[in-house]
PDB file with one MODEL, atoms N, CA, C and O in Angstrom:
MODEL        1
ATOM      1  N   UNK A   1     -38.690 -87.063  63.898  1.00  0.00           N
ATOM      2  CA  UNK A   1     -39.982 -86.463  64.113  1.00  0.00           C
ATOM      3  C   UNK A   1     -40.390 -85.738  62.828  1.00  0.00           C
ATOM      4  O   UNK A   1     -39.624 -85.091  62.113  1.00  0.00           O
ATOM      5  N   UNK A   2     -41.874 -85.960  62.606  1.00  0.00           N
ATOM      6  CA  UNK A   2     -41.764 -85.229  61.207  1.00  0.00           C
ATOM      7  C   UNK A   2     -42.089 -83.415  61.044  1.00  0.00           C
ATOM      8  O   UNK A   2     -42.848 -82.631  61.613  1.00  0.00           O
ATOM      9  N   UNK A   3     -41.183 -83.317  60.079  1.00  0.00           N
ATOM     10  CA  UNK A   3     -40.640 -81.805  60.063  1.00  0.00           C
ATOM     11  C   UNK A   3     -40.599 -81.542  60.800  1.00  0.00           C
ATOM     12  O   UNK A   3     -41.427 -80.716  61.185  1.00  0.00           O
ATOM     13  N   UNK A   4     -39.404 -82.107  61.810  1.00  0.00           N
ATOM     14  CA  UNK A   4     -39.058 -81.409  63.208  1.00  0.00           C
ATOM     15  C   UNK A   4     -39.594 -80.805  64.052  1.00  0.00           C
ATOM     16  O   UNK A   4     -39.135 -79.780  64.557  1.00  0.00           O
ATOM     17  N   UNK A   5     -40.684 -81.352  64.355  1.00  0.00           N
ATOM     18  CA  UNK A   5     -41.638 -80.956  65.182  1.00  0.00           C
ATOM     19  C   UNK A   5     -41.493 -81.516  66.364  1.00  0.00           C
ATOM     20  O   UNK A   5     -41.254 -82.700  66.606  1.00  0.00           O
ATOM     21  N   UNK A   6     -41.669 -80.485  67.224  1.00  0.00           N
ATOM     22  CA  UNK A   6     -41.110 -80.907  68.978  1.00  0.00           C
ATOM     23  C   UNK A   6     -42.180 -80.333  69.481  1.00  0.00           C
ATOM     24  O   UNK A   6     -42.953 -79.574  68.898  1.00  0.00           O
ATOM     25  N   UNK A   7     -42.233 -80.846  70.999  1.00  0.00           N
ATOM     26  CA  UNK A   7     -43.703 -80.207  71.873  1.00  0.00           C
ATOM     27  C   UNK A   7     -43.186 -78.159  72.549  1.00  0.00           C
ATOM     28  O   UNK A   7     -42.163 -77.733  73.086  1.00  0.00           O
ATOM     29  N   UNK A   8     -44.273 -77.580  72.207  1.00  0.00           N
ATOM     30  CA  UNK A   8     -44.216 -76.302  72.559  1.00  0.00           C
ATOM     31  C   UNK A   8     -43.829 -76.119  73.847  1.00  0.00           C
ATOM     32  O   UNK A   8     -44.691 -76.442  74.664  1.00  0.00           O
ATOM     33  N   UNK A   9     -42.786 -75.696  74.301  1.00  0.00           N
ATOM     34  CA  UNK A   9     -42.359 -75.383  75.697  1.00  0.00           C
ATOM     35  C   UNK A   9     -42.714 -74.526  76.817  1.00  0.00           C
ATOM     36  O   UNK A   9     -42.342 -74.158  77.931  1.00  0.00           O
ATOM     37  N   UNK A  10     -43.985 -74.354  75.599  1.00  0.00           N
ATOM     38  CA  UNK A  10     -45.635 -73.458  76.958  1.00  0.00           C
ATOM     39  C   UNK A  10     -46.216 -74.396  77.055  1.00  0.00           C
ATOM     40  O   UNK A  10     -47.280 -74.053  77.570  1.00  0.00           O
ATOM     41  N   UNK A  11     -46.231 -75.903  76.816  1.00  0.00           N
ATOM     42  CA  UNK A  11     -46.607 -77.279  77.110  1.00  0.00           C
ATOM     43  C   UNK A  11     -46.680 -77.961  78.642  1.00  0.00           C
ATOM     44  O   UNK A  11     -45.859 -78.845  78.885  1.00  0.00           O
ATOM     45  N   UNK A  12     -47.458 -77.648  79.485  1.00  0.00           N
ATOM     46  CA  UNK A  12     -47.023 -78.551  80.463  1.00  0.00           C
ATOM     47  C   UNK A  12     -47.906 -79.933  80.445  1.00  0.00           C
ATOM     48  O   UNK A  12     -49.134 -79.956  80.527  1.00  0.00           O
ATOM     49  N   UNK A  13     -46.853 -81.359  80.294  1.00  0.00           N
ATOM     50  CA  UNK A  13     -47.845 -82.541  80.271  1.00  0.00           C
ATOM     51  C   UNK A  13     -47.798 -83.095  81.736  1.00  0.00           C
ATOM     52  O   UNK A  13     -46.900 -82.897  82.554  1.00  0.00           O
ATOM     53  N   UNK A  14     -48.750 -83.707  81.877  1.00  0.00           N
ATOM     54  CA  UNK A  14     -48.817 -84.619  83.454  1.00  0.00           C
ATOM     55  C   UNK A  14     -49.433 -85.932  82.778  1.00  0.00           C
ATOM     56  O   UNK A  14     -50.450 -85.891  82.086  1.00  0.00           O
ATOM     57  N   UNK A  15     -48.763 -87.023  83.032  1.00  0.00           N
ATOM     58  CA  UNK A  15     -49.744 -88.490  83.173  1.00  0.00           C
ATOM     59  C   UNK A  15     -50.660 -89.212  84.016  1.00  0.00           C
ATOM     60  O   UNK A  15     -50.074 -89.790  84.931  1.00  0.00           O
ATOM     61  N   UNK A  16     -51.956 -89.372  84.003  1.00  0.00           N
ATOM     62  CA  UNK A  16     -52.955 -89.462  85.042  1.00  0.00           C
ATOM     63  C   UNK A  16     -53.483 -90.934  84.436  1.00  0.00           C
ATOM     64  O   UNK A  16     -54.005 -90.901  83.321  1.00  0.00           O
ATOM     65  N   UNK A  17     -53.418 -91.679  84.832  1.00  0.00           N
ATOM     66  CA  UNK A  17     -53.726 -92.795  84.822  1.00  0.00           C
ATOM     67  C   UNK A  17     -52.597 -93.485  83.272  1.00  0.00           C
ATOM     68  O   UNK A  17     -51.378 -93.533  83.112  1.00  0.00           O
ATOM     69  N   UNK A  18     -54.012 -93.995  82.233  1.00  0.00           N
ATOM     70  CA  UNK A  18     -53.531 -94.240  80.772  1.00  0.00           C
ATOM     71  C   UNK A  18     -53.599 -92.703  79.955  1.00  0.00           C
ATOM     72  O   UNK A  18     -53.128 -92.570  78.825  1.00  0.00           O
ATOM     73  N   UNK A  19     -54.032 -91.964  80.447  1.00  0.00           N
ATOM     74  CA  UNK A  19     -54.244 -90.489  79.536  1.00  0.00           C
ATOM     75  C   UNK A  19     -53.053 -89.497  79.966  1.00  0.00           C
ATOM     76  O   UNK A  19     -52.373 -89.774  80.955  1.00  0.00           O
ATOM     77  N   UNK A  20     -52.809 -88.335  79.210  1.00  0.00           N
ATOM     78  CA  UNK A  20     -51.789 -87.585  79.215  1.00  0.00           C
ATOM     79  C   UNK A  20     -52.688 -86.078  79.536  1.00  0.00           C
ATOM     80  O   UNK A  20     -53.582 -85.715  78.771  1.00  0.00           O
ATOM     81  N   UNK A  21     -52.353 -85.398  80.602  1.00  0.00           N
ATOM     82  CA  UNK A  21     -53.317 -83.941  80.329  1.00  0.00           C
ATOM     83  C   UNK A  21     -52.200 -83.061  79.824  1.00  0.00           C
ATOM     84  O   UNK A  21     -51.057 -83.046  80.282  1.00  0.00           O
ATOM     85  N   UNK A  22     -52.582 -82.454  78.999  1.00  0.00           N
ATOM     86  CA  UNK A  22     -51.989 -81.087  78.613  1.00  0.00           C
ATOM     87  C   UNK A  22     -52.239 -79.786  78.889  1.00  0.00           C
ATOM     88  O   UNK A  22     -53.130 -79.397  78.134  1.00  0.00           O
ATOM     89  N   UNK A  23     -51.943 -79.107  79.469  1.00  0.00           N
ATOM     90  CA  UNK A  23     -52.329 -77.707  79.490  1.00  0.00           C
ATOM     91  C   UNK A  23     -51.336 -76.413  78.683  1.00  0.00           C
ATOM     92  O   UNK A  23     -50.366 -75.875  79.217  1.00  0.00           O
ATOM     93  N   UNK A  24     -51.717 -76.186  77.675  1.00  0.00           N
ATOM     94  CA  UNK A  24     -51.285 -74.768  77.204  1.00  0.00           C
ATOM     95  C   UNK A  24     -51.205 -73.448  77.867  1.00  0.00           C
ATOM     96  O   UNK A  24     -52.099 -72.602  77.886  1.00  0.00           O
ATOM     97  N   UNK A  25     -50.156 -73.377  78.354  1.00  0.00           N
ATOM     98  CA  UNK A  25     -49.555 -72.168  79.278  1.00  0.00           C
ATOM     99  C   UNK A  25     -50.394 -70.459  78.764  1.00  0.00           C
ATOM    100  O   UNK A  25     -51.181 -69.637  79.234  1.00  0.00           O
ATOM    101  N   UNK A  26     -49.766 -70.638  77.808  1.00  0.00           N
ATOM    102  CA  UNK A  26     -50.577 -69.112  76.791  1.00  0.00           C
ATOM    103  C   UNK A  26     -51.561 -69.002  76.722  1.00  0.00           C
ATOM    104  O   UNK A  26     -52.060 -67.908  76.986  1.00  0.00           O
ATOM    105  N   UNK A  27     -52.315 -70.046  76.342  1.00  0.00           N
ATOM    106  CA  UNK A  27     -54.098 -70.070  76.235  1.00  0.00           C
ATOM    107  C   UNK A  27     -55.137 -70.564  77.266  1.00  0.00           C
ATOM    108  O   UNK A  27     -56.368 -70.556  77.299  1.00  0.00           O
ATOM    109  N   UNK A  28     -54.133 -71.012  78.123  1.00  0.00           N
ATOM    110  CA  UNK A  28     -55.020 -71.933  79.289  1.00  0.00           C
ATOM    111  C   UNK A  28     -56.062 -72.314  78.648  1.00  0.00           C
ATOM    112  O   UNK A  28     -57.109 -71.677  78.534  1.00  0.00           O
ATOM    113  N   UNK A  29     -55.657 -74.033  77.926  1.00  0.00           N
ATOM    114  CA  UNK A  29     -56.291 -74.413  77.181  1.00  0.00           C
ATOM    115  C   UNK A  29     -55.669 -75.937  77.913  1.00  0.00           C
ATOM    116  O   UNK A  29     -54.537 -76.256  78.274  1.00  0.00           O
ATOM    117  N   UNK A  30     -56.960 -76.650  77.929  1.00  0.00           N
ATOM    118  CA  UNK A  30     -56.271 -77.840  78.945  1.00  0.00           C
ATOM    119  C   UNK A  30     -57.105 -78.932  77.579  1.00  0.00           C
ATOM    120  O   UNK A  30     -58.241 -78.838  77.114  1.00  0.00           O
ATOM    121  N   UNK A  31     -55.754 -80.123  77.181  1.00  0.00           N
ATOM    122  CA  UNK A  31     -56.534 -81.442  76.109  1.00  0.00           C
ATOM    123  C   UNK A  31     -55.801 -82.439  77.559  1.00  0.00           C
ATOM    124  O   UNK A  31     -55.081 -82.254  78.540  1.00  0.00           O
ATOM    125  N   UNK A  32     -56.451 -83.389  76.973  1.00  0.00           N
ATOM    126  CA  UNK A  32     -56.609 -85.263  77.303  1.00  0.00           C
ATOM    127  C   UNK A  32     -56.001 -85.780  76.099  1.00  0.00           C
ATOM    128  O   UNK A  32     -56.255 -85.202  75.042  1.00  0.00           O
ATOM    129  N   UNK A  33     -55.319 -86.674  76.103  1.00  0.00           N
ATOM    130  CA  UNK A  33     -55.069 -87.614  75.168  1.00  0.00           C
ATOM    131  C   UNK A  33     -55.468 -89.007  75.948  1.00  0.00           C
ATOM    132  O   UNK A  33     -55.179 -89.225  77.124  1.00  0.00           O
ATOM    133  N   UNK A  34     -56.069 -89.768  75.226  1.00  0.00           N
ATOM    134  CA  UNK A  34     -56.163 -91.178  75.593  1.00  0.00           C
ATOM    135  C   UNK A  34     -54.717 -92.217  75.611  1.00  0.00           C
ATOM    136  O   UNK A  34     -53.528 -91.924  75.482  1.00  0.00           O
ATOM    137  N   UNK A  35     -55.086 -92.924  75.729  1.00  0.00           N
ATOM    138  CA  UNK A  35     -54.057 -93.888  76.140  1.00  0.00           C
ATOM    139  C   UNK A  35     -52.787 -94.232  74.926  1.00  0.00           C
ATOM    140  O   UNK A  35     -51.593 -94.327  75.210  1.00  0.00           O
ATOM    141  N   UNK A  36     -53.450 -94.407  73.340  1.00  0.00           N
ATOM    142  CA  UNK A  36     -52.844 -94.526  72.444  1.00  0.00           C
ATOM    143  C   UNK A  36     -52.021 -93.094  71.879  1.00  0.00           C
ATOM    144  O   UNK A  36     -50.920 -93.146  71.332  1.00  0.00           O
ATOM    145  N   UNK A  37     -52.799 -91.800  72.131  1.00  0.00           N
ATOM    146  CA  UNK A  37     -51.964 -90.326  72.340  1.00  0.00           C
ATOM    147  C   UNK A  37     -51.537 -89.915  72.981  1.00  0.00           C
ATOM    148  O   UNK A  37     -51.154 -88.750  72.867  1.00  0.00           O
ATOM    149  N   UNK A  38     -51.321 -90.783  74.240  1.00  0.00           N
ATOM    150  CA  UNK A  38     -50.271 -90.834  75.615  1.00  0.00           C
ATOM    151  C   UNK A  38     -49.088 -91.406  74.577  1.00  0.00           C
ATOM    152  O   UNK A  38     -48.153 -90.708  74.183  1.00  0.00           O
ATOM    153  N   UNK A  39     -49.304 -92.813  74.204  1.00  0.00           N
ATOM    154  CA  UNK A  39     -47.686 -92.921  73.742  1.00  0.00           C
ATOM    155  C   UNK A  39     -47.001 -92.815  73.210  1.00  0.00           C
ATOM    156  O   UNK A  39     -45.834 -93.201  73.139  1.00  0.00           O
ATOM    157  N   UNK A  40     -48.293 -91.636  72.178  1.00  0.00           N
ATOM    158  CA  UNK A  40     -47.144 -91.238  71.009  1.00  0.00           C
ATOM    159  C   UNK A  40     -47.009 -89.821  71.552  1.00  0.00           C
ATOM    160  O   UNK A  40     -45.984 -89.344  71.064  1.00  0.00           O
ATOM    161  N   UNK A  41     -47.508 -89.098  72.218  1.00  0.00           N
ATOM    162  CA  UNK A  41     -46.737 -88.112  72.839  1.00  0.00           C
ATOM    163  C   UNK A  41     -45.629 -88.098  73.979  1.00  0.00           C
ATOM    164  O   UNK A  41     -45.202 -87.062  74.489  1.00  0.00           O
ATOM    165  N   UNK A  42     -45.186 -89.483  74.340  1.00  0.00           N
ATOM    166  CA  UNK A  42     -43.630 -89.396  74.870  1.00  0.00           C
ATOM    167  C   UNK A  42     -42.942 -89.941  74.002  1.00  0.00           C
ATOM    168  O   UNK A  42     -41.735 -89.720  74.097  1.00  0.00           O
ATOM    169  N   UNK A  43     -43.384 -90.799  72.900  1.00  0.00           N
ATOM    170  CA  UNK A  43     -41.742 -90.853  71.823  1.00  0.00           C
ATOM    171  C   UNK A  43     -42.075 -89.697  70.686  1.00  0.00           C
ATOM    172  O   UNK A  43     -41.244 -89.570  69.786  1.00  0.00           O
ATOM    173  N   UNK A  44     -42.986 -89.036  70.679  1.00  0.00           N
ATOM    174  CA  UNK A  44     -42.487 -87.686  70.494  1.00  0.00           C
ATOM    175  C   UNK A  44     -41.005 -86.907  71.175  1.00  0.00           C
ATOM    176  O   UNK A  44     -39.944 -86.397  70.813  1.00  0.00           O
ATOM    177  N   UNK A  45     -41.725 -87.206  72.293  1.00  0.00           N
ATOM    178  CA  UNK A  45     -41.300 -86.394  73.387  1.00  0.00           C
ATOM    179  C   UNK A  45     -39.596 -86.923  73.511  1.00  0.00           C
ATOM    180  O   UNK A  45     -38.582 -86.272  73.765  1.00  0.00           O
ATOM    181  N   UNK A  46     -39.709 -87.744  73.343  1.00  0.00           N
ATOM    182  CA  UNK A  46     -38.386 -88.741  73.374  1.00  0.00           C
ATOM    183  C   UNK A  46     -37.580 -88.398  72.288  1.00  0.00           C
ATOM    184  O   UNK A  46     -36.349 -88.422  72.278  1.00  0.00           O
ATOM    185  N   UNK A  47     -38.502 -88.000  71.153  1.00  0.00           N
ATOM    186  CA  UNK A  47     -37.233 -87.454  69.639  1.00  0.00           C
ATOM    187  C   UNK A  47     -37.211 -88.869  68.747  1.00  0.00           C
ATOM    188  O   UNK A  47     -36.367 -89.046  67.868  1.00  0.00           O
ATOM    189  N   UNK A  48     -38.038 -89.664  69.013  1.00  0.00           N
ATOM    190  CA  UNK A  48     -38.166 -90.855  67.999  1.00  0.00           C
ATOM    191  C   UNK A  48     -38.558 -89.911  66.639  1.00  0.00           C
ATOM    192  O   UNK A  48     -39.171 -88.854  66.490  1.00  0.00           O
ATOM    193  N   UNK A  49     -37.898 -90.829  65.761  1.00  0.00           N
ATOM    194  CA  UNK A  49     -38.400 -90.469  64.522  1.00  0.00           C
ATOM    195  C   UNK A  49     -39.701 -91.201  64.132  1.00  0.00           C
ATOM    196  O   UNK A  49     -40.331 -91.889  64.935  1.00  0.00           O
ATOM    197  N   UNK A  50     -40.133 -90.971  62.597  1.00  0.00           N
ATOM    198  CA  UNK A  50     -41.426 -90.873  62.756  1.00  0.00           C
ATOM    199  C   UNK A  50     -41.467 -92.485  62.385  1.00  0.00           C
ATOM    200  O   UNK A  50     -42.241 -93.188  63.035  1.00  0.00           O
ATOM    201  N   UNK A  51     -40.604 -93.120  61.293  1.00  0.00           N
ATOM    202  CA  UNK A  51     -40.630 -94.580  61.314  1.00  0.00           C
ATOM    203  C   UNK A  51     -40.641 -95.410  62.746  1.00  0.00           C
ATOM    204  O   UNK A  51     -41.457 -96.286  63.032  1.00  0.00           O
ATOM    205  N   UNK A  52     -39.864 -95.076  63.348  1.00  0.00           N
ATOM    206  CA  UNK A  52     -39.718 -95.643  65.094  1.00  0.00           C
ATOM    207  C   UNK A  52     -40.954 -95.338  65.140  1.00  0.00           C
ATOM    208  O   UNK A  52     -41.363 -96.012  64.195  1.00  0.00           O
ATOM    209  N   UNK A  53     -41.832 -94.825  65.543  1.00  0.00           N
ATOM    210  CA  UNK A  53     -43.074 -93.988  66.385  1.00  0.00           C
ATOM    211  C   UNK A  53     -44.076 -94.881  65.346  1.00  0.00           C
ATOM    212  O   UNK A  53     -45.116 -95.092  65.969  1.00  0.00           O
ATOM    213  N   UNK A  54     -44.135 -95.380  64.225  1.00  0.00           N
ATOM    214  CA  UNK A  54     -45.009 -95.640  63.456  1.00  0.00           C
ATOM    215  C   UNK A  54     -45.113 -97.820  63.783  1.00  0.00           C
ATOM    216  O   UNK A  54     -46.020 -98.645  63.893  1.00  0.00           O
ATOM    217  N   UNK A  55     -43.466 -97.838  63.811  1.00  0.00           N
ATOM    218  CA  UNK A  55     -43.071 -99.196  64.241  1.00  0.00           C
ATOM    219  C   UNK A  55     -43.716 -99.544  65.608  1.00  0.00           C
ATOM    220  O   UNK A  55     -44.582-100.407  65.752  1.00  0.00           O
ATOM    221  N   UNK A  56     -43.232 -98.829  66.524  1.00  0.00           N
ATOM    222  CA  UNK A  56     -43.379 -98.727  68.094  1.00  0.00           C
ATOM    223  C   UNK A  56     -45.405 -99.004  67.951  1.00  0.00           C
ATOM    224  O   UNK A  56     -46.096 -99.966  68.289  1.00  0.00           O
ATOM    225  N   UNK A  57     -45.735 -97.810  67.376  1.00  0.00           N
ATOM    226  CA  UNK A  57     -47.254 -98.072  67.572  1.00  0.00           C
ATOM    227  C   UNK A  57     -47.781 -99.259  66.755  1.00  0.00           C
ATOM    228  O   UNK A  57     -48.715 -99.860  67.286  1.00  0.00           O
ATOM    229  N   UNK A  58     -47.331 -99.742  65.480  1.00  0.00           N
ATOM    230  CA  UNK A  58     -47.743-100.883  64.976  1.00  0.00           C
ATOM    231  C   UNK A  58     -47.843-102.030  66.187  1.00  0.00           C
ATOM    232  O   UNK A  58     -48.804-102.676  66.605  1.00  0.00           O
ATOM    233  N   UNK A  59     -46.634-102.007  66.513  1.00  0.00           N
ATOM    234  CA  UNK A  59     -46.319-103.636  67.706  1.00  0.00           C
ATOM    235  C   UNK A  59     -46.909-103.054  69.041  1.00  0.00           C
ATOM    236  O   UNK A  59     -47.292-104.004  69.724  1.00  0.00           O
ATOM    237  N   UNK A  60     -47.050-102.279  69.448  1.00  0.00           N
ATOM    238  CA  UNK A  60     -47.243-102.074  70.723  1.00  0.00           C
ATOM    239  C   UNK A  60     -49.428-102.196  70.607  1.00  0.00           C
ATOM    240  O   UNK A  60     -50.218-103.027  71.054  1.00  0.00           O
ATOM    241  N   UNK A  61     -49.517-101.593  70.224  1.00  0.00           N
ATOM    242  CA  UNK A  61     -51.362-101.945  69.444  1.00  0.00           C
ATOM    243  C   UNK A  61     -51.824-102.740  69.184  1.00  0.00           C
ATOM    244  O   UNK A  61     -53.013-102.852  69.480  1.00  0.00           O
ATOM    245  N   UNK A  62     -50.943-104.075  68.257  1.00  0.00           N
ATOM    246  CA  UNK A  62     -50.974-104.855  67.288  1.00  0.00           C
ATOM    247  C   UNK A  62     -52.123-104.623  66.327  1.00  0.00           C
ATOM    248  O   UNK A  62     -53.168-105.262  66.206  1.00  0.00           O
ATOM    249  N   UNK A  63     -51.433-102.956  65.304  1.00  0.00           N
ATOM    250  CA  UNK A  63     -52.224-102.616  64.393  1.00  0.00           C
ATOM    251  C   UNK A  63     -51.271-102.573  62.962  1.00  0.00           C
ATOM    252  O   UNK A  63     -50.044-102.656  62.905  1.00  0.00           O
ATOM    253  N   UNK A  64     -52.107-102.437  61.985  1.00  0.00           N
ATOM    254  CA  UNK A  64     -50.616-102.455  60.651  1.00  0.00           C
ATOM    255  C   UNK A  64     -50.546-101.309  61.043  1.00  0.00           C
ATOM    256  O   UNK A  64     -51.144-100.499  61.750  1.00  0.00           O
ATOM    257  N   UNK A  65     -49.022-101.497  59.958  1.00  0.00           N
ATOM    258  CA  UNK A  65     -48.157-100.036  60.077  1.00  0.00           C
ATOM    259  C   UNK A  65     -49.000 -98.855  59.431  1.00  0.00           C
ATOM    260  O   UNK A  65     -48.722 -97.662  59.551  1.00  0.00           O
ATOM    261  N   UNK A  66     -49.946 -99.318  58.811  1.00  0.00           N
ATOM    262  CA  UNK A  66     -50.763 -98.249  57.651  1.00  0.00           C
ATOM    263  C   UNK A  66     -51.602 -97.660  58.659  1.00  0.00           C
ATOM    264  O   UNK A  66     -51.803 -96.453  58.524  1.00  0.00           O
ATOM    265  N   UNK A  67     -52.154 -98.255  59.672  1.00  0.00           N
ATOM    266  CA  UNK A  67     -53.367 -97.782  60.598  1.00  0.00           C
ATOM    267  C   UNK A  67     -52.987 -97.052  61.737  1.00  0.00           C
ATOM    268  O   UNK A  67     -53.761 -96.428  62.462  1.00  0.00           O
ATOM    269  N   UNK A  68     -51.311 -97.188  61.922  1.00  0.00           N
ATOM    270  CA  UNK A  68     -50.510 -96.909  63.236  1.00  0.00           C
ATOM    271  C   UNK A  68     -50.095 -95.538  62.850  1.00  0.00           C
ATOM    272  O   UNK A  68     -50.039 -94.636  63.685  1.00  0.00           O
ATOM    273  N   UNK A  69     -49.700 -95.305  61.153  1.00  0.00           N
ATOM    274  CA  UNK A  69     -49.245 -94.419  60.131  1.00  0.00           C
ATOM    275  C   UNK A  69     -50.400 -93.291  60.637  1.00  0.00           C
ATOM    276  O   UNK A  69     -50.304 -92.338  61.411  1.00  0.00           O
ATOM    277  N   UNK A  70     -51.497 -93.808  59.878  1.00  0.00           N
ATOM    278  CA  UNK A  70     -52.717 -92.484  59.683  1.00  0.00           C
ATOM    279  C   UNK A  70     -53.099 -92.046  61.113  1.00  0.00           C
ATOM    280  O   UNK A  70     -53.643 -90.962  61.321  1.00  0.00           O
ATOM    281  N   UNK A  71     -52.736 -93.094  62.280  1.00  0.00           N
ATOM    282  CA  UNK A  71     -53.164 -92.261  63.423  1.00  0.00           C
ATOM    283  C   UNK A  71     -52.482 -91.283  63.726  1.00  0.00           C
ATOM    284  O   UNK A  71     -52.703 -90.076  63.826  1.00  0.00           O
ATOM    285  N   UNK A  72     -51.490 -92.034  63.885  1.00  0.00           N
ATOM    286  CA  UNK A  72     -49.945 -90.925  64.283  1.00  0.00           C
ATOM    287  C   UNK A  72     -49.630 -89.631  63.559  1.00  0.00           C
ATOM    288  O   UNK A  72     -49.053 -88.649  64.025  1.00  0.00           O
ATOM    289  N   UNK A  73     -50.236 -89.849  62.020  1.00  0.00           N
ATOM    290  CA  UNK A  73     -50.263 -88.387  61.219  1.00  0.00           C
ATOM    291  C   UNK A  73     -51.529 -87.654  61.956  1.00  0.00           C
ATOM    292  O   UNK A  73     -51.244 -86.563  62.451  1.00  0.00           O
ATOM    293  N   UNK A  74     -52.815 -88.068  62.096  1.00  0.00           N
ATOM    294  CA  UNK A  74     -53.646 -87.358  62.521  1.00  0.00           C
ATOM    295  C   UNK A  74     -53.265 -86.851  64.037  1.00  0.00           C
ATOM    296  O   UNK A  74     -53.050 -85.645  64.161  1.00  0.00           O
ATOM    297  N   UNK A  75     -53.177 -87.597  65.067  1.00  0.00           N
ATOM    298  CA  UNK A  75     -52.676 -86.487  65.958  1.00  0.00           C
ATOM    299  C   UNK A  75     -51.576 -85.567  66.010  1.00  0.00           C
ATOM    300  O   UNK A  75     -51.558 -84.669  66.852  1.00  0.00           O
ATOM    301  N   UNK A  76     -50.451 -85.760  64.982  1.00  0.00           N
ATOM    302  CA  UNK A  76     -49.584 -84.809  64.595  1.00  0.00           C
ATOM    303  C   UNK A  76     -50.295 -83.592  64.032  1.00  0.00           C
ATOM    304  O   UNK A  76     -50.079 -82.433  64.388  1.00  0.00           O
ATOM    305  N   UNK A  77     -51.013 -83.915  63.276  1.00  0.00           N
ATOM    306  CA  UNK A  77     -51.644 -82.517  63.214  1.00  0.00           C
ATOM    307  C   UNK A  77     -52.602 -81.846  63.680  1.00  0.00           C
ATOM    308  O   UNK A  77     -52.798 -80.671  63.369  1.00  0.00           O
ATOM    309  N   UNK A  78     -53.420 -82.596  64.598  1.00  0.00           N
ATOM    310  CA  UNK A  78     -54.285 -82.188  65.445  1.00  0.00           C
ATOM    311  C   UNK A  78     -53.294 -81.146  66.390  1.00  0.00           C
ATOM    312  O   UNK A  78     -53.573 -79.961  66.574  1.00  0.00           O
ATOM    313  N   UNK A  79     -52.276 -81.719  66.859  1.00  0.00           N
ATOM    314  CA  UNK A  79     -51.661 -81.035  68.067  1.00  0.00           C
ATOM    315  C   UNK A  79     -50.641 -80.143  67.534  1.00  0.00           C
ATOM    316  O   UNK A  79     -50.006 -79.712  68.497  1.00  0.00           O
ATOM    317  N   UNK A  80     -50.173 -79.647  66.392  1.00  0.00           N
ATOM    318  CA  UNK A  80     -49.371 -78.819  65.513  1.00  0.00           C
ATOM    319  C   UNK A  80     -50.706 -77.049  65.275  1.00  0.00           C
ATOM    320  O   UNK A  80     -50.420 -75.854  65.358  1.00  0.00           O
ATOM    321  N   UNK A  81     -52.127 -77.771  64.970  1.00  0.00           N
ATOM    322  CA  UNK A  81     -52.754 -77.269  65.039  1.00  0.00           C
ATOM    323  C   UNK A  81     -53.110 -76.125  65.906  1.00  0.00           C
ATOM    324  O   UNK A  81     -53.083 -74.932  65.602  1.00  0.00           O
ATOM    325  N   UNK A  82     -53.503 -76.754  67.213  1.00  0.00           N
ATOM    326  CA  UNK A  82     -53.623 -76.404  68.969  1.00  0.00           C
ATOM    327  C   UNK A  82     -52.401 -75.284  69.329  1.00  0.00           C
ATOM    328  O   UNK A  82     -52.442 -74.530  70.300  1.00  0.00           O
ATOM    329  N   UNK A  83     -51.132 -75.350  68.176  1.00  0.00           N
ATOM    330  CA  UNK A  83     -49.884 -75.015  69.092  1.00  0.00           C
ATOM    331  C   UNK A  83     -49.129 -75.548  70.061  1.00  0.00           C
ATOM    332  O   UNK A  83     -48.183 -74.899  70.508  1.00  0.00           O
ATOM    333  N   UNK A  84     -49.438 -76.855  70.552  1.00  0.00           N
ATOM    334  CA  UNK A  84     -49.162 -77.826  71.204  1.00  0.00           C
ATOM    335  C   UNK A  84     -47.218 -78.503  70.775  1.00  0.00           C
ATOM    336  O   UNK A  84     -46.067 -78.602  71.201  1.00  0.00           O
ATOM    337  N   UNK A  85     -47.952 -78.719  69.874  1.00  0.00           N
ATOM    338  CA  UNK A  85     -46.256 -79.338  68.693  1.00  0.00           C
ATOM    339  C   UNK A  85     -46.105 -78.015  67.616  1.00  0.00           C
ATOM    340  O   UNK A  85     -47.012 -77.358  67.105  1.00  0.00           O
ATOM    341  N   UNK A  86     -44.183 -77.824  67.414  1.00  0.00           N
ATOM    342  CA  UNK A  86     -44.441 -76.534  66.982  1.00  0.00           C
ATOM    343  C   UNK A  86     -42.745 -77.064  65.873  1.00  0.00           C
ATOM    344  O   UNK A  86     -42.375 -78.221  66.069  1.00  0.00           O
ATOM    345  N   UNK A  87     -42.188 -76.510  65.203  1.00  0.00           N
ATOM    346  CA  UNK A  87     -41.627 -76.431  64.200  1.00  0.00           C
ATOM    347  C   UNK A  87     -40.422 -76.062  64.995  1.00  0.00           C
ATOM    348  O   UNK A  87     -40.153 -74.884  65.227  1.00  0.00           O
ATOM    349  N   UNK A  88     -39.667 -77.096  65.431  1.00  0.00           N
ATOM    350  CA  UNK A  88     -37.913 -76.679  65.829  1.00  0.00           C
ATOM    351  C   UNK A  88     -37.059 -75.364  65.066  1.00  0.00           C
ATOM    352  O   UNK A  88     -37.608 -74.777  64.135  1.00  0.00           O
ATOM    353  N   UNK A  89     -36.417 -75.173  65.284  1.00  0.00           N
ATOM    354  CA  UNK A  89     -35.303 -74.131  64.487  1.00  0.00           C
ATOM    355  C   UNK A  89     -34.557 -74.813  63.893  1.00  0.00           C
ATOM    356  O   UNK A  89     -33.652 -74.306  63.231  1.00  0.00           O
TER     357      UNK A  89
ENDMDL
END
């Protein structure tokens, strides 16, 4: 995972259909992820590293690795942002 970034354990996720809801415990702050930030938030969640997670979304999408890359960085930091994903010990 990159720079050891794991989901915040004031995180509670639920799966509702193809989308993931999140609610932030501390902020009562509720996100959606769509279907493609559903699956990278369980091999997050899972402890895939970030090549796996970049592979996994290339083939599973059928997108290049470059397009699977910049997504997967952008919701990494979208949700690092939020407090959502937070910096292991």
């Amino acid at each position: 995972m990159s720079a050891n970034l794991r989901p915040n354990p004031n995180i509670i996720a639920r799966a509702v259909g193809e989308s993931t809801v999140l609610v932030h415990l501390q902020t009562n702050r509720i996100y959606e992820l769509n279907a493609t930030g559903s699956h990278i938030w369980q091999l997050v969640e899972s402890g895939e590293t970030d090549a796996d997670v970049v592979r996994l979304l290339s083939a599973d999408f059928a997108v290049s690795a470059e397009v699977a890359e910049r997504d997967f960085r952008a919701l990494l930091t979208d949700l690092e942002r939020e407090g959502i994903l937070e910096t292991a010990p």
